[in-house]
C-alpha positions as CSV (number, residue, x, y, z in Angstrom):
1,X,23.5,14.2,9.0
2,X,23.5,13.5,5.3
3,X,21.0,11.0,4.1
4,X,20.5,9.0,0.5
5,X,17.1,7.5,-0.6
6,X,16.5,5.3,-3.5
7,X,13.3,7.2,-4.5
8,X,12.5,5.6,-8.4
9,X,9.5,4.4,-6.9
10,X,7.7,8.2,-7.6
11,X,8.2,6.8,-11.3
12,X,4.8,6.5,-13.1
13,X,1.6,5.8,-11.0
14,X,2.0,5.9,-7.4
15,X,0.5,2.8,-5.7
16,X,2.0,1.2,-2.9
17,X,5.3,1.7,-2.8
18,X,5.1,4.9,-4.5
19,X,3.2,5.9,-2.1
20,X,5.2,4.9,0.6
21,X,8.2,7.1,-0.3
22,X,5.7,10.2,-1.3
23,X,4.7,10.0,1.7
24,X,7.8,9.8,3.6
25,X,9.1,12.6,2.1
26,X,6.0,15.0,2.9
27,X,6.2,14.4,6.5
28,X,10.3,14.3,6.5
29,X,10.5,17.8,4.7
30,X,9.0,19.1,7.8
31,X,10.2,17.1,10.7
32,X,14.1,17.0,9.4
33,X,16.5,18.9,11.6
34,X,18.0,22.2,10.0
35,X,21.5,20.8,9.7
36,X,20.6,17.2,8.0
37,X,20.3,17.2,4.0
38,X,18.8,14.2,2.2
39,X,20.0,13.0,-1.4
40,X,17.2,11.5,-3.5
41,X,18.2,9.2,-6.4
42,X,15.7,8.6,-9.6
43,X,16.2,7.4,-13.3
44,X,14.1,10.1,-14.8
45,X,13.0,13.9,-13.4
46,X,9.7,14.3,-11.0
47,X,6.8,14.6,-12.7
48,X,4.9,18.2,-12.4
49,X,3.5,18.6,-9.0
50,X,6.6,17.0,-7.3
51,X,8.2,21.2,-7.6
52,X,7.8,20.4,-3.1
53,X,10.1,17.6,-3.3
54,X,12.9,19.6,-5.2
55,X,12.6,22.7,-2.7
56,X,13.5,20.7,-0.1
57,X,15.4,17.8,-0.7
58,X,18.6,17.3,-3.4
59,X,17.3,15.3,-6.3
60,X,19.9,13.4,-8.4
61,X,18.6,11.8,-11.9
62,X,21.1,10.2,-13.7
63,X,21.3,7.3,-16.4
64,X,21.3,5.4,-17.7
65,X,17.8,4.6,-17.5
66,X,17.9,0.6,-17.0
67,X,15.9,-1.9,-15.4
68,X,15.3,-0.7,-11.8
69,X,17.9,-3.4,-10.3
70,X,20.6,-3.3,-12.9
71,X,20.1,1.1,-12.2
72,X,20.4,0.7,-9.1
73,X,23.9,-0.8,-8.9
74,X,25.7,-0.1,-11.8
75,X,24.4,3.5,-12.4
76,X,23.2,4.6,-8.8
77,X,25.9,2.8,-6.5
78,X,28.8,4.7,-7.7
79,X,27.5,7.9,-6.5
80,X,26.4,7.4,-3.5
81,X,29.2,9.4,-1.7
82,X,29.5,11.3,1.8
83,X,26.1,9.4,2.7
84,X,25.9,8.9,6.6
85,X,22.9,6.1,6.0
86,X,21.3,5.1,2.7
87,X,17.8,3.9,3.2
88,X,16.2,2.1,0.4
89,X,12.7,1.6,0.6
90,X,11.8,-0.8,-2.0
91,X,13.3,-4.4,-0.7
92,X,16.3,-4.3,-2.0
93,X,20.2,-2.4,-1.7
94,X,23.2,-1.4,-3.8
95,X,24.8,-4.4,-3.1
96,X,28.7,-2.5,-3.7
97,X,27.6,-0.3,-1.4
98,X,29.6,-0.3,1.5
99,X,28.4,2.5,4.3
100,X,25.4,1.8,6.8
101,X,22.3,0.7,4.6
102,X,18.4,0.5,6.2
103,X,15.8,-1.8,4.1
104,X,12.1,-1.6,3.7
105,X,10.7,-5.2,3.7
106,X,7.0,-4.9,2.9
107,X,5.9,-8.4,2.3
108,X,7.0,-11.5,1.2
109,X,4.9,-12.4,-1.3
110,X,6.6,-15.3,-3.2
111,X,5.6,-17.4,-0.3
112,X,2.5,-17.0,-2.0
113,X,1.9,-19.6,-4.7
114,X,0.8,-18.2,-8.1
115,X,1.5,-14.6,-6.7
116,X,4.5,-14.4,-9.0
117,X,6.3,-16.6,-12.1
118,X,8.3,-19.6,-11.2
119,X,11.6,-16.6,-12.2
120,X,11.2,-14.5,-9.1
121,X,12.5,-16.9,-6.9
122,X,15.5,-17.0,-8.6
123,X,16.0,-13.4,-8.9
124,X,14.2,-10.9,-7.1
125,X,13.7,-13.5,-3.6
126,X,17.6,-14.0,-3.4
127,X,18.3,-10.2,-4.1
128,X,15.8,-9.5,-1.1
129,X,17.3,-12.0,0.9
130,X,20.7,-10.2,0.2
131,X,19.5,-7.2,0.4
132,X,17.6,-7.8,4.3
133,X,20.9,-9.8,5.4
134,X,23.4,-6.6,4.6
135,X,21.0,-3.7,6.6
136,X,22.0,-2.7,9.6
137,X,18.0,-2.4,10.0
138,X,15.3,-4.0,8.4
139,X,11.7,-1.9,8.6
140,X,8.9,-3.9,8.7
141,X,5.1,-3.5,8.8
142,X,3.6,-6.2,10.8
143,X,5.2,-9.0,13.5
144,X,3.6,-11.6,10.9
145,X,6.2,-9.9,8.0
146,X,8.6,-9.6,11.0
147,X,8.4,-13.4,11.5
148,X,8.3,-14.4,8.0
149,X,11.7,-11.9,7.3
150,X,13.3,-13.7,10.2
151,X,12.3,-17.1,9.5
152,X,12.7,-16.9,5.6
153,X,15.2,-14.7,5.2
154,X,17.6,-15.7,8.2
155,X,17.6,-12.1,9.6
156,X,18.5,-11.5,13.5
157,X,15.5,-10.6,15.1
158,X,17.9,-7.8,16.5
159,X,17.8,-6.3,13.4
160,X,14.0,-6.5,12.5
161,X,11.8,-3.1,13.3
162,X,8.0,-3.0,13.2
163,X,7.0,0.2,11.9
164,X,3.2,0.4,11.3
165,X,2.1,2.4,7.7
166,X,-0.5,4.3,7.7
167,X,-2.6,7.7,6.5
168,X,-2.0,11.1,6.3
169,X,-3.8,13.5,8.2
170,X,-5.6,14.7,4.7
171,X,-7.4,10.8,4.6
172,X,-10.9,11.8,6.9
173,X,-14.5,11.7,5.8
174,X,-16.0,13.7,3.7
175,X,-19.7,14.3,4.6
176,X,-21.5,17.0,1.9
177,X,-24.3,15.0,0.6
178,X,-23.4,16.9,-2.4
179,X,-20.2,16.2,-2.8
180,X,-20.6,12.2,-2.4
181,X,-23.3,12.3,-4.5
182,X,-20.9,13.9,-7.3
183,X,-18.6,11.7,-6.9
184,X,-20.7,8.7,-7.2
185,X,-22.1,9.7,-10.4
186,X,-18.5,10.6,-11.6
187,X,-17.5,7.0,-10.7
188,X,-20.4,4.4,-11.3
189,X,-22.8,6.6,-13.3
190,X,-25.2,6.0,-11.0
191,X,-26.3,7.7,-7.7
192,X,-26.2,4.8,-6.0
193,X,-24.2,3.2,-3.2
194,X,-21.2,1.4,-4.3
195,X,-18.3,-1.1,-2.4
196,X,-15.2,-0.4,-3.5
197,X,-11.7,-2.1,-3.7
198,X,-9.1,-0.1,-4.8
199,X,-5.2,-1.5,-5.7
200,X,-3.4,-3.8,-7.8
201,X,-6.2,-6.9,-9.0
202,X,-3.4,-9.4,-8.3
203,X,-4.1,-13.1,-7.6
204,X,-4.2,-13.2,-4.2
205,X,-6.4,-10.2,-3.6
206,X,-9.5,-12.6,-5.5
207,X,-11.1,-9.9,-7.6
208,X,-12.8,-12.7,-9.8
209,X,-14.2,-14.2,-6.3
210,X,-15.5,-10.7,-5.4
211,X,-17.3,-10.3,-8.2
212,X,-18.8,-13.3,-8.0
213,X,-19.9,-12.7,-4.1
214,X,-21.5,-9.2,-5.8
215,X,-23.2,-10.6,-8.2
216,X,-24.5,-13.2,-5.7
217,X,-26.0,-10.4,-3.9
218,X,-27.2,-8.9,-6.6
219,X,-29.2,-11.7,-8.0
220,X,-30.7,-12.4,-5.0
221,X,-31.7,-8.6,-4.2
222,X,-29.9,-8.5,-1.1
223,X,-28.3,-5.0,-1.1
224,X,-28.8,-2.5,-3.6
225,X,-25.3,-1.4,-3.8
226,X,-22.4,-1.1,-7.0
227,X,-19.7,-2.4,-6.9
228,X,-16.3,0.0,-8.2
229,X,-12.9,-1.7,-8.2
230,X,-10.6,0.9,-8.7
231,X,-6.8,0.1,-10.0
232,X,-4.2,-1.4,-12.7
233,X,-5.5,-4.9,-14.1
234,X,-1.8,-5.6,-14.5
235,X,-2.6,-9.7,-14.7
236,X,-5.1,-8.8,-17.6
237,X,-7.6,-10.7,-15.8
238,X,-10.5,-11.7,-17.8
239,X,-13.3,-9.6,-15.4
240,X,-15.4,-7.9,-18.4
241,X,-16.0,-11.4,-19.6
242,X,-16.6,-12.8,-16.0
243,X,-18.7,-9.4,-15.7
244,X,-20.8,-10.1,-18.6
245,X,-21.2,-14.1,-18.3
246,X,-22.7,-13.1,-14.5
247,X,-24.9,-10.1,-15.6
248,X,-23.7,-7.5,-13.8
249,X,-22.9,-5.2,-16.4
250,X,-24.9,-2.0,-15.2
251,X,-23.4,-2.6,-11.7
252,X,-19.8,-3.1,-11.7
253,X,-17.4,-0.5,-13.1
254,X,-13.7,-1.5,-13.2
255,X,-11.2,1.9,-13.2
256,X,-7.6,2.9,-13.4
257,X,-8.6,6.3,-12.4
258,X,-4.9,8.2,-12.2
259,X,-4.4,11.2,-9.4
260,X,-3.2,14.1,-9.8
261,X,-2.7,13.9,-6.3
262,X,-3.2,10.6,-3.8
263,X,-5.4,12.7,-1.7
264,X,-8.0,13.1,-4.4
265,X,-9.2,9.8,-3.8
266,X,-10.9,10.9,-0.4
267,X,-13.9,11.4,-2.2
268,X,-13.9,8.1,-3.7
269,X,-13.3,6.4,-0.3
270,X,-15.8,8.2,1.5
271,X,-18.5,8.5,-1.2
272,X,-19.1,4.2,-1.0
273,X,-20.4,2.4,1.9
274,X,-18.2,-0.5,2.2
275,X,-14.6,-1.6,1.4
276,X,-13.7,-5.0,0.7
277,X,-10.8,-6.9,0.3
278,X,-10.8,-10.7,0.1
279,X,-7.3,-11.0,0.3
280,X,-5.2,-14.6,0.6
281,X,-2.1,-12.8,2.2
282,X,-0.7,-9.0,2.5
283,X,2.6,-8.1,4.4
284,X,0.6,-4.6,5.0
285,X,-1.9,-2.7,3.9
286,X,-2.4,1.2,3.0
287,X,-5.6,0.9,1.1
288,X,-7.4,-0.4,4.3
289,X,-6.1,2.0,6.6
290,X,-7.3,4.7,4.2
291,X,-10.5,3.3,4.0
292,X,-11.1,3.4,7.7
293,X,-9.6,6.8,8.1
294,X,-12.6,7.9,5.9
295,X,-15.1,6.0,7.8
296,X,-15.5,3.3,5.3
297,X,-16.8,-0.3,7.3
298,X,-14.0,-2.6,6.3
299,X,-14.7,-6.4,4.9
300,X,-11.2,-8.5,4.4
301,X,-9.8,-11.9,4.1
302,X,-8.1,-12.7,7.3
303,X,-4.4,-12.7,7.1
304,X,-2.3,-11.7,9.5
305,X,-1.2,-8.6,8.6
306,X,-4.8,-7.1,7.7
307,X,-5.7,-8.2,12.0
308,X,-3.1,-6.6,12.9
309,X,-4.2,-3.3,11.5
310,X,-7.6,-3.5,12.1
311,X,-7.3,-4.8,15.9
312,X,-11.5,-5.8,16.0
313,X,-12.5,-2.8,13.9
314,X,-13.4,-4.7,10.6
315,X,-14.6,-8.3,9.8
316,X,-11.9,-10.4,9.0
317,X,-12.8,-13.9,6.7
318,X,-11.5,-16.9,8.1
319,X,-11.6,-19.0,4.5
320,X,-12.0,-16.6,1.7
321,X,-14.6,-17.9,-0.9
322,X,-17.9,-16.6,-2.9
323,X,-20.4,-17.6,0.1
324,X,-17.9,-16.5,2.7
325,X,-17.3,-13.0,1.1
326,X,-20.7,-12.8,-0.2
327,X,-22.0,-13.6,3.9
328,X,-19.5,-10.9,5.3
329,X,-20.7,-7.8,2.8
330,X,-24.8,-8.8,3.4
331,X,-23.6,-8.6,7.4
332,X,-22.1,-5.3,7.1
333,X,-24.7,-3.8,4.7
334,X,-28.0,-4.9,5.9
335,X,-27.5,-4.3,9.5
336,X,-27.4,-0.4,10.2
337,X,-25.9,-1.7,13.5
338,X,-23.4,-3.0,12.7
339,X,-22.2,-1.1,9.9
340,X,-22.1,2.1,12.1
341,X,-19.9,0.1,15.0
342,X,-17.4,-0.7,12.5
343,X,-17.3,2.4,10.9
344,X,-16.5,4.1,14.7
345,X,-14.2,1.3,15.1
346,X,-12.1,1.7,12.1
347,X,-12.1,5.5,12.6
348,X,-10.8,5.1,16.3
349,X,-8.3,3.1,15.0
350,X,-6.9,4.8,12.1
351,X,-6.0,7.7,14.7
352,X,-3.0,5.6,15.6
353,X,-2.0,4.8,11.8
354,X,-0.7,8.1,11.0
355,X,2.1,9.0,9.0
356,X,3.8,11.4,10.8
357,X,4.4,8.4,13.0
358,X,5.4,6.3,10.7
359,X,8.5,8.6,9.1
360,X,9.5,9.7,12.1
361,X,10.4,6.3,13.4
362,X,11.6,5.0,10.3
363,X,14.1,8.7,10.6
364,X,15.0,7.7,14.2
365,X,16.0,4.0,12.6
366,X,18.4,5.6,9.9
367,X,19.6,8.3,12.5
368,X,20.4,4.8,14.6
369,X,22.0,3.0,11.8
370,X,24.1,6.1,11.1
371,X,25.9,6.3,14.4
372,X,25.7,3.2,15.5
373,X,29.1,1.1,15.6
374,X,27.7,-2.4,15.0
């Protein structure tokens, strides 16, 4: 069987989606039958490192190099030839295309007012809509993005697929007193505990709010802990001057710390002694599962997505606000109880958020597309 992938995603710094298809291919390179060959598709050649991905895939780079939709159908469609299935992973398809297509829905996050300009609903929503309505298969991550594909979107529920993200195996806690105490000093300057958030600051995830619930705490001597938000302030959102008019200065550090690798970030994961994330709305989450596969106590706004991945294992926050978030870190952090149930929790859970499970089923669901007559 001969596969194509839309993989322009590896392109630049690999968060979320990125991520996704990284880690697709690691587990793919060793799970694909002998026989079946996969075509990968970027604007602009791997980055060092990446020497894996061209051993054992075919990697096509071709221009020219224009904005990722307009690439991917007037520079990418016309060579996708002798394909059995194209998957693209990234919400959207070669809408010439003609041969059996699979979609990776993530979220829908226009739902989500201020998440986006008043423009995306006018382009990128309708070329998603599209793009979900021509898959034989749409992959999803949650039944709440399930519902929200089928409702918005008009998609069969025939044609919807859960597949849970997840970890790797490489994502487990790291317990050398030495080695956490390096990396805290690395990251805060301080050997001290820290919460951490790491991702994208966008609206919806209330980094402001969190920072605000921190410094809450902090005034009122309540935990002792940092506080290290790790990730792209892509919105340019004002938090040094929010830092600054609270006080924290010496306490928060904000950080778009770039990888070599993903996996170096263990450290940083299990080196703090809380995650939070005070989110209004995610279609999934990889940062969370992370977190709890490196034994990391887990604090989040509830959504339906989040519940769904941590089944009981974290505390959820029913109406995300500065008391409510501030409330939910003091309960995890002051009570040694409690912080150690949710930290077995979230590490019993993660065990079933691998993924090796996640590519192979999203490889069963192209194999399925590929043969099958409807």
């Amino acid at each position: 069987m001969r596969y194509g992938v839309n993989v322009r995603r590896l392109e630049g710094q690999r968060l979320g989606i990125g991520r996704y298809i990284e880690y697709l291919l690691q587990a793919w390179k060793d799970t694909m039958a002998p026989d079946d060959s996969m075509e990968l598709y970027l604007r602009e050649p791997l980055r060092p490192g990446d020497e894996w991905i061209e051993e054992h895939f075919d990697t096509m780079v071709f221009g020219p190099r224009l904005t990722g939709v307009t690439w991917e159908n007037i520079s990418m469609a016309p060579r996708l030839k002798d394909l059995d299935v194209f998957f693209g992973p990234s919400y959207t398809l070669p809408l010439a295309y003609r041969g059996p297509c699979v979609v990776a829905t993530h979220s829908l996050t226009e739902l989500t007012p201020g998440a986006h300009p008043f423009w995306y609903k006018l382009t990128f929503s309708p070329l998603y809509r599209v793009s979900a309505l021509k898959a034989k298969k749409v992959i999803v991550p949650s039944a709440s993005t399930l519902e929200l594909v089928h409702s918005y979107y008009n998609v069969p529920l025939d044609r919807l697929e859960i597949v849970r993200e997840g970890a790797p195996d490489s994502f487990a806690p790291i317990t050398d007193p030495a080695v956490l105490s390096r990396t805290r000093i690395e990251y805060t300057g301080q050997d001290e505990p820290y919460i951490l958030f790491v991702g994208k600051f966008s609206e919806r995830r209330n980094i402001p709010m969190l920072i605000r619930a921190f410094a809450k705490l902090k005034k009122a001597g309540t935990i002792p802990h940092n506080l290290l938000l790790l990730g792209p302030n892509h919105l340019n959102l004002p938090l040094d001057a929010l830092i600054q008019e609270l006080g924290v200065e010496d306490s928060v550090t904000i950080t778009n710390r770039k990888f070599a690798r993903h996996e170096d970030i263990v450290p940083v994961y299990s080196a703090a002694s809380l995650y939070a994330f005070p989110s209004s709305f995610e279609g999934a989450s990889n940062t969370v599962v992370e977190a709890m596969s490196c034994g990391l106590p887990v604090v989040a706004g509830r959504c339906d997505a989040i519940a769904d991945i941590l089944e009981g294992s974290g505390t959820l926050i029913d109406s995300v606000s500065i008391d409510s978030v501030a409330e939910a870190i003091a309960d995890a952090l002051t009570s040694d109880a409690r912080r150690v149930e949710m930290r077995d929790r979230g590490l019993e859970r993660s065990l079933s958020l691998r993924w090796s499970r996640t590519a192979g089923q999203t490889l069963d669901i192209m194999q399925w597309a590929a043969s099958s007559p409807n």
